[in-house]
Phi, psi and omega in degrees: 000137176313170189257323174285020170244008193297071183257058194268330186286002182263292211301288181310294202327288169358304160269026171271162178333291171302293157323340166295336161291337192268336162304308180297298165348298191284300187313326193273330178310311186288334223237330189318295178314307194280298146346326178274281190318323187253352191048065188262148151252181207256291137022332194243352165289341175280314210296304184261001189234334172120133176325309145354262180317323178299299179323302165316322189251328183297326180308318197295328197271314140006249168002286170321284166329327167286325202265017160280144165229147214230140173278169344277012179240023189061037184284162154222152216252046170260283195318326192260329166302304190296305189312325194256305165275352177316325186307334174298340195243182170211139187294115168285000000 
């Protein structure tokens, strides 16, 4: 994979402390019904839908989650992975 397509260290932020709930939040938005309904973890969707498919619904709720800004200050977990880690990456 190109290094500018590279998300794997914004994919690690993501499970830092400060972020997990607005990560549990978003994952239960996409996923929360369907989860309930089958009485499944997020965790048991590969087991039954395939590795593939798991990956595919964590990128959507991913996705959501960068394009969110969370009260009370209007964070968004881009803007703040860049503010702490930007030093880390480099622009192609």
């Amino acid at each position: 994979m190109k290094s500018g397509h590279d998300l794997s260290r914004l994919i690690k932020f993501t499970f830092r402390e400060d972020w997990r709930d607005a990560l549990e939040s978003v994952m239960a938005d996409h996923l929360g019904l369907a989860q309930e309904e089958f009485d499944i973890e997020f965790e048991e969707i590969g087991d039954i839908l395939g590795d593939h498919y798991e990956g595919l619904l964590f990128g959507c709720a991913l996705e959501d989650l960068m394009s969110r800004r969370f009260e009370p200050d209007g964070i968004n977990l881009v803007d703040d992975y860049l503010k702490r880690r930007g030093w880390n990456e480099t622009a192609l």
